[in-house]
C-alpha positions as CSV (number, residue, x, y, z in Angstrom):
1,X,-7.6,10.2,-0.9
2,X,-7.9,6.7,-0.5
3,X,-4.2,4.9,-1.8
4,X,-4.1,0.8,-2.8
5,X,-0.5,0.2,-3.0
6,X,0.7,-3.5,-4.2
7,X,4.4,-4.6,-5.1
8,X,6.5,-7.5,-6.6
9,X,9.8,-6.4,-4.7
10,X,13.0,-8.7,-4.4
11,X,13.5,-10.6,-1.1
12,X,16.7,-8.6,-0.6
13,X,14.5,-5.3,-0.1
14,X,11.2,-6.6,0.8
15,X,11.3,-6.3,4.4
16,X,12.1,-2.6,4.0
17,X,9.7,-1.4,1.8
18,X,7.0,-3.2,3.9
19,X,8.2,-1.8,7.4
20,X,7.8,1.5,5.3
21,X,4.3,1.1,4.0
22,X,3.1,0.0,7.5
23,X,4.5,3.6,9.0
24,X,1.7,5.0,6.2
25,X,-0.8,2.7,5.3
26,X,-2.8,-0.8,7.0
27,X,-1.4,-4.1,5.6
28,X,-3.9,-6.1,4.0
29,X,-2.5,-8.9,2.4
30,X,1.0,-10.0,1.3
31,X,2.1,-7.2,-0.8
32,X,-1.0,-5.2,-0.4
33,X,-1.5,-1.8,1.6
34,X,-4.2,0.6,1.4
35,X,-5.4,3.5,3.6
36,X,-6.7,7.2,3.5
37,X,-3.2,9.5,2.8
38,X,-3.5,13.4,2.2
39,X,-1.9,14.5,-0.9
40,X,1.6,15.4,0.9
41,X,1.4,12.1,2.9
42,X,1.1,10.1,-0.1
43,X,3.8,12.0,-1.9
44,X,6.2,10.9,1.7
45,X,5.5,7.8,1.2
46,X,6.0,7.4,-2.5
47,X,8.8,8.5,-2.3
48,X,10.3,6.8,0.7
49,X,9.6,3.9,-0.4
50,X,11.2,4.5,-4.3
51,X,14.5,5.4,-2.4
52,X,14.4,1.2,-1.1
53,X,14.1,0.0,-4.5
54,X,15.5,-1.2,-7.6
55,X,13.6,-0.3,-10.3
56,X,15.1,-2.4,-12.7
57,X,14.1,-5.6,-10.7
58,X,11.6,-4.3,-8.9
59,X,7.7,-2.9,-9.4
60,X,4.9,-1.1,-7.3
61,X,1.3,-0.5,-8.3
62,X,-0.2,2.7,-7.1
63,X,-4.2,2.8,-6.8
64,X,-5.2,6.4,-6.0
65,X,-8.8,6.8,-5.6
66,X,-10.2,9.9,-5.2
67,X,-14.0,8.8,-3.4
68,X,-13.2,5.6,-1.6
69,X,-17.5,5.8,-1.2
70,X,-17.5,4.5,-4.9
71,X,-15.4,1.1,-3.6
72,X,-17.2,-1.9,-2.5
73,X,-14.9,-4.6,-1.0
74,X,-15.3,-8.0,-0.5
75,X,-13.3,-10.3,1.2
76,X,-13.4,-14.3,1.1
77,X,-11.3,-16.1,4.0
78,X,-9.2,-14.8,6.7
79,X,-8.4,-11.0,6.6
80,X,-4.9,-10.0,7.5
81,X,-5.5,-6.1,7.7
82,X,-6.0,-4.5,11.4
83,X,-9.6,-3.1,10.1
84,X,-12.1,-2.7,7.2
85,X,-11.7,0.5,6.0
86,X,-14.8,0.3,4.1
87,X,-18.4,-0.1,5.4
């Protein structure tokens, strides 16, 4: 499956839950990862990543798409990500 993940997260735990996401997913743009996860991989990192935060300050968005072929992305100015996962 293909996973979009975006967060609002307070500067005190920021830096952890994106060193996390980048061990799963491609950073994209501040606060944006995405990438192809397998069920259980997703699950790791879900929940990795809800052990670093505090939900009462903190929020993350999970996108889950089952056929990435149905995405079109485009992208105005200078990409961040390593890639284009989409073609």
């Amino acid at each position: 499956m293909f996973v979009i993940i975006t967060y609002d997260i307070n500067v005190k735990r920021v830096g952890k839950v994106c060193k996390k996401l980048r061990e799963h997913l491609t950073w994209t743009q501040n606060s944006v990862f995405e990438g192809e996860l397998t069920k259980g991989q997703f699950m790791k990192c879900r929940k990795e990543v809800e052990k670093i935060i505090d939900p009462s300050e903190d929020s993350i968005y999970y996108y889950i798409v089952e056929n990435p072929k149905h995405i079109k992305k485009d992208t105005v100015g200078n990409e961040k990500g390593d890639f284009d996962l989409f073609f």
